[in-house]
C-alpha positions in Angstrom: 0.0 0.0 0.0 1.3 3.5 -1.0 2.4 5.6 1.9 0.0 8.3 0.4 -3.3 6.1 1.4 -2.5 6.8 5.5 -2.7 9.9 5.1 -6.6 10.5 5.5 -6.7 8.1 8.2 -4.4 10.3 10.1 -5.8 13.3 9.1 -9.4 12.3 10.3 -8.5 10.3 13.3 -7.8 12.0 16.9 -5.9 9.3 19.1 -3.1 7.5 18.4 -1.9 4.7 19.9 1.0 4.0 18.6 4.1 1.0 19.6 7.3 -1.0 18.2 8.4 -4.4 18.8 9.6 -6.1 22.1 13.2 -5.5 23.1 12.8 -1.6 21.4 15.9 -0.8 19.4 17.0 2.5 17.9 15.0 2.6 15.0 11.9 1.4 16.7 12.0 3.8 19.7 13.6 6.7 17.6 10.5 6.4 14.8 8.2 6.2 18.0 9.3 9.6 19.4 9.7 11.4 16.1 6.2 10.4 15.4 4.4 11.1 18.6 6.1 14.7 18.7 4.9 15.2 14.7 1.5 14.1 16.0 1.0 16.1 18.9 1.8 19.2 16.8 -1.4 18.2 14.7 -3.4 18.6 18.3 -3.9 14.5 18.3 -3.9 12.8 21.3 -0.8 10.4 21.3 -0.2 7.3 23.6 3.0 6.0 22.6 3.4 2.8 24.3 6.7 0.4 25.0 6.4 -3.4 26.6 10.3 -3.0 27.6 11.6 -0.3 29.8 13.5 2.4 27.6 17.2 1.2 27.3 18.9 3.7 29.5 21.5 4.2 26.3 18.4 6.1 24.2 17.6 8.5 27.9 18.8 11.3 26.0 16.4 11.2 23.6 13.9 14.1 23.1 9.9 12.8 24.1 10.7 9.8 26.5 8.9 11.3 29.1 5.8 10.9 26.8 6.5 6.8 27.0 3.8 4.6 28.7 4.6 1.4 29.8 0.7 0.6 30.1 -2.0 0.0 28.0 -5.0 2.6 27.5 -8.2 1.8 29.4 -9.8 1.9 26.5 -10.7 1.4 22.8 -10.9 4.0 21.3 -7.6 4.4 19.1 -6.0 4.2 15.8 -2.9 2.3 16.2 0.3 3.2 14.3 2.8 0.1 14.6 6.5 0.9 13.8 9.1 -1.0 12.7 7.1 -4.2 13.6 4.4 -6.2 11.2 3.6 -9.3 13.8 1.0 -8.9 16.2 3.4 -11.3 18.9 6.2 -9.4 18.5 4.4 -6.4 20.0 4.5 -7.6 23.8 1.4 -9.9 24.9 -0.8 -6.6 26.5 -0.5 -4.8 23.3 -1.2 -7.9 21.1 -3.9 -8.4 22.9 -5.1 -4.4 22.8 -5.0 -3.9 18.5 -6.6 -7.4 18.1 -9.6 -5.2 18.9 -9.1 -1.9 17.3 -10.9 -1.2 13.8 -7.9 0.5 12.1 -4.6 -0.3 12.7 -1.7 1.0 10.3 1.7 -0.8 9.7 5.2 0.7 8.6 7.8 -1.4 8.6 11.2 -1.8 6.7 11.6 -5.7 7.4 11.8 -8.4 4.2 9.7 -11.0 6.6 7.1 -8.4 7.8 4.2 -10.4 9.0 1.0 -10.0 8.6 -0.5 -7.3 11.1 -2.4 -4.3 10.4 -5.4 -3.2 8.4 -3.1 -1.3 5.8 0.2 -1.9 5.6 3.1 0.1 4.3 6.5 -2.1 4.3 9.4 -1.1 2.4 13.0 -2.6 2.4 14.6 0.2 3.1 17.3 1.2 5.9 15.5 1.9 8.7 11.7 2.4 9.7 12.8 6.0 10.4 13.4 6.7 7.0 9.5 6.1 6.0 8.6 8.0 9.5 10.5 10.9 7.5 8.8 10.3 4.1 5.3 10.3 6.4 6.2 13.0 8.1 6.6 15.1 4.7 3.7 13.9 3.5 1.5 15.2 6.0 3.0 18.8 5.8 4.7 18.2 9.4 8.1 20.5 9.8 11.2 19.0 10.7 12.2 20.1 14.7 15.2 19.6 16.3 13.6 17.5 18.2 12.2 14.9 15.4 15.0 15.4 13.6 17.2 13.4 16.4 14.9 10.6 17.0 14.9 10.5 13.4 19.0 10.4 13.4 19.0 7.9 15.8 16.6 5.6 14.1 18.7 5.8 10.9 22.0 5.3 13.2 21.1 2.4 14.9 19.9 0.5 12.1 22.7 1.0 9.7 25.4 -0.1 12.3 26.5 4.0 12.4 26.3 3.9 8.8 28.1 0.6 8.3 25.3 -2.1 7.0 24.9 -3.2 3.4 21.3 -1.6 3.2 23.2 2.5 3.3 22.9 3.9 0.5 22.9 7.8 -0.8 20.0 8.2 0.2 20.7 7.6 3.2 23.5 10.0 3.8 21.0 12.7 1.9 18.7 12.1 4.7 21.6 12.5 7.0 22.5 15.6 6.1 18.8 16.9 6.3 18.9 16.1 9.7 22.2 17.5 11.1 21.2 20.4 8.8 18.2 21.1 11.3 20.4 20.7 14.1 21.3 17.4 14.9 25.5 16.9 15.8 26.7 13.4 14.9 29.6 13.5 17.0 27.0 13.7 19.6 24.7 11.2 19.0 27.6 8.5 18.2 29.3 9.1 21.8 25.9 9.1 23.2 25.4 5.6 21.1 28.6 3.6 21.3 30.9 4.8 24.3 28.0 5.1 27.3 28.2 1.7 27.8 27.7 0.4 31.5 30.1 -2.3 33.0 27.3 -4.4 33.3 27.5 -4.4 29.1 31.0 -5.5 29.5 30.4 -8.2 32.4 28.0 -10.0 29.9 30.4 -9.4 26.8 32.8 -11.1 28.6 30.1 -13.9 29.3 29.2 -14.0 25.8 33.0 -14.5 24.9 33.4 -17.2 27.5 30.7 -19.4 25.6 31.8 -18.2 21.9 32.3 -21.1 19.6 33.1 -21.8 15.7 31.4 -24.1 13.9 30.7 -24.6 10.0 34.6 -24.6 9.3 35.1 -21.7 11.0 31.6 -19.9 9.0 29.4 -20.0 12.2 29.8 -18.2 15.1 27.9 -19.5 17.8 27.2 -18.4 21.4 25.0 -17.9 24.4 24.0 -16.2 27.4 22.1 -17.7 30.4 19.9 -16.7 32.8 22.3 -17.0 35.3 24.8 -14.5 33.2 22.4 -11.7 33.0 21.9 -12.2 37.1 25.4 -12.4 37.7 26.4 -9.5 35.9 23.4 -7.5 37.3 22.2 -6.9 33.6 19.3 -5.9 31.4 18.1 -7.1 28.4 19.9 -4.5 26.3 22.9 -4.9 27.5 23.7 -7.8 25.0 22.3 -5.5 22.0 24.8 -6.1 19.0 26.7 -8.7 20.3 25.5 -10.9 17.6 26.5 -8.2 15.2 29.9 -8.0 16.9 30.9 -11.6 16.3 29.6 -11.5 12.4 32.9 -9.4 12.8 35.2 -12.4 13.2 37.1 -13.1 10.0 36.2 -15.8 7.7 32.1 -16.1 9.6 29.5 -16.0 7.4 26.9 -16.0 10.2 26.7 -15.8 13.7 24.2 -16.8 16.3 23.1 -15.3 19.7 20.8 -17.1 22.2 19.8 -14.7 25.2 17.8 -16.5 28.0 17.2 -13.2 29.7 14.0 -15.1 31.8 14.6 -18.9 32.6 13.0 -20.7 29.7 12.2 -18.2 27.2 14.9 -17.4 24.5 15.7 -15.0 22.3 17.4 -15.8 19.1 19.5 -13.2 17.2 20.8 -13.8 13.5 23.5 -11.8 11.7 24.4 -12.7 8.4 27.1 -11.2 5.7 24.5 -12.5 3.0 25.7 -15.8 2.0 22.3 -17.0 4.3 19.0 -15.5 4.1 18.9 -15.2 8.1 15.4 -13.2 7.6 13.8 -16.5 6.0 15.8 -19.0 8.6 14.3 -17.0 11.4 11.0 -17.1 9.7 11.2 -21.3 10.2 11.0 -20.4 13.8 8.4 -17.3 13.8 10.8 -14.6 13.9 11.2 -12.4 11.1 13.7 -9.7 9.7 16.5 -8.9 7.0 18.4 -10.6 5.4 21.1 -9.4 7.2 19.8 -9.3 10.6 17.0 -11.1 12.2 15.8 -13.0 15.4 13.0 -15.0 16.7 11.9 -16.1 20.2 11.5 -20.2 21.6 10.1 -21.8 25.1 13.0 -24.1 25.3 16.5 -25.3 26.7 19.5 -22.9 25.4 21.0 -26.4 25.2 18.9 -28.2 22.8 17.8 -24.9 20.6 21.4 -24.4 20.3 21.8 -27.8 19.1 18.9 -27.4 17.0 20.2 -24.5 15.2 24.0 -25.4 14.6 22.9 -28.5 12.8 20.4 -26.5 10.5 23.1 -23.7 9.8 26.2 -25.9 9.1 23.7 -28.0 6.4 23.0 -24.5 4.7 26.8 -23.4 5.2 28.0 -26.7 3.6 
């Protein structure tokens, strides 16, 4: 669906409710922010909801005292879901809360989207903040300091600071948009990349502990426990981008990250240099993504998934 065929919707509609996927990341919560701001300068009522607490790396960010980590006590919404096109990816309060609302809009970026919303606008672009951007122009909505950081950040975060296969020109045009209106990249990339707590590096060091190769040397494998994450006093984003870190190893053509942050319940990241499709492996499981970078989540033993997924990767590897 065109981008163009929200725009009466939102126009016409007074409440938003609008949300991201579980375990927020950059692009989701930045696109969140930049859109709730844009919104209340059109007068509408906004409820910009987040299952996970904000990481405390994106506190800096203009809007996050607008967050609720509740769901309205009632109905009567239009939902806006960002970065996110599966209902169960959403948390289960607000899965539950758009099954029952009449209009509920989509825009994502992801190549395994899912199947949520009443009109959909995916796009395999960069980052779900790029199409917040191309919305925002749409509906005649300046560019404020403000927006235009949440919208930096989105871009940031999912292009690896610029790194990732999917930056293009474009990209860099958009950039410059945005530092144009006042954002400073030198800035945003300390804020990003050296505010790490030592409970990040606690678990890195976990993560390393457990690192494997597998695949001859293609598949980079590792894990992190319930018992980690309590040790090292840590929160679910603390182990952001490890995954992506150990695609980093020379000669890996994919590398795997299971994160039992709650006994039992797993999540499953996937980076990929391209070789595998990790968007359509996680999609096996009920995950989704890119092609580069994807995840999914399992009930189950780290032990036996891991198993589970070595074998699967070293037949596609070979």
């Amino acid at each position: 669906m065109a981008l163009e065929e929200f725009l009466p919707i939102i126009e016409k509609a007074p409440r938003f409710f609008l949300a991201t996927h579980v375990n927020p990341d950059g692009d989701g919560i930045g696109s969140l922010l930049a859109l709730t701001i844009a919104l209340k300068e059109k007068d509408k009522e906004v409820w910009p909801y987040l299952a996970d607490e904000l990481p405390s790396v994106y506190e800096f960010l203009p809007g996050k005292d607008l967050l609720y980590y509740k769901i309205p006590p009632d109905k009567d919404w239009t939902a806006i879901i960002l970065d996110c096109g599966e209902a169960s990816r959403l948390g289960e309060k607000a899965e539950a809360f758009v099954k029952d609302l009449s209009e509920i809009l989509v825009l994502d970026h992801h190549e395994v989207s899912g199947n949520l919303g009443t009109k959909r606008h995916v796009e395999l672009t960069y980052a779900t903040g790029a199409l917040v951007y191309k919305l925002l122009k749409l509906l005649n909505v300046s560019l404020t300091p403000a927006i235009a950081l949440n919208l930096y950040v989105a871009i940031f975060s999912d292009t690896g600071g610029f790194r990732f296969q999917q930056t293009t020109a474009e990209t860099f045009a958009l950039a410059q948009r945005l530092i144009e209106v006042g954002v400073n990249p030198a800035f945003v990339a300390e804020r990003l990349t050296e505010r790490y707590p030592f409970s990040r590096l606690c678990l890195l060091k976990k993560a390393l502990s457990h690192l494997r190769l597998s695949g001859e040397g293609q598949i980079a494998f590792s894990f992190l426990s319930h018992e980690d994450y309590k040790e090292c006093k840590a929160s679910k984003a603390d182990s952001d981008d490890f995954a992506t870190f150990f695609r980093g190893i020379e000669g890996v053509e994919v590398s795997v990250l299971l994160k039992e942050f709650k006994p039992g319940e797993i999540s499953v990241s996937l980076r990929s240099r391209g070789k595998i499709n990790v968007a359509t492996f996680a999609a096996h499981f009920g995950g989704g993504g890119h092609r580069f970078a994807a995840g999914f989540k399992s009930k189950t033993d780290l032990k036996s998934l891991g198993y589970i997924l070595l074998k699967e990767l070293e037949a596609l590897i070979s």
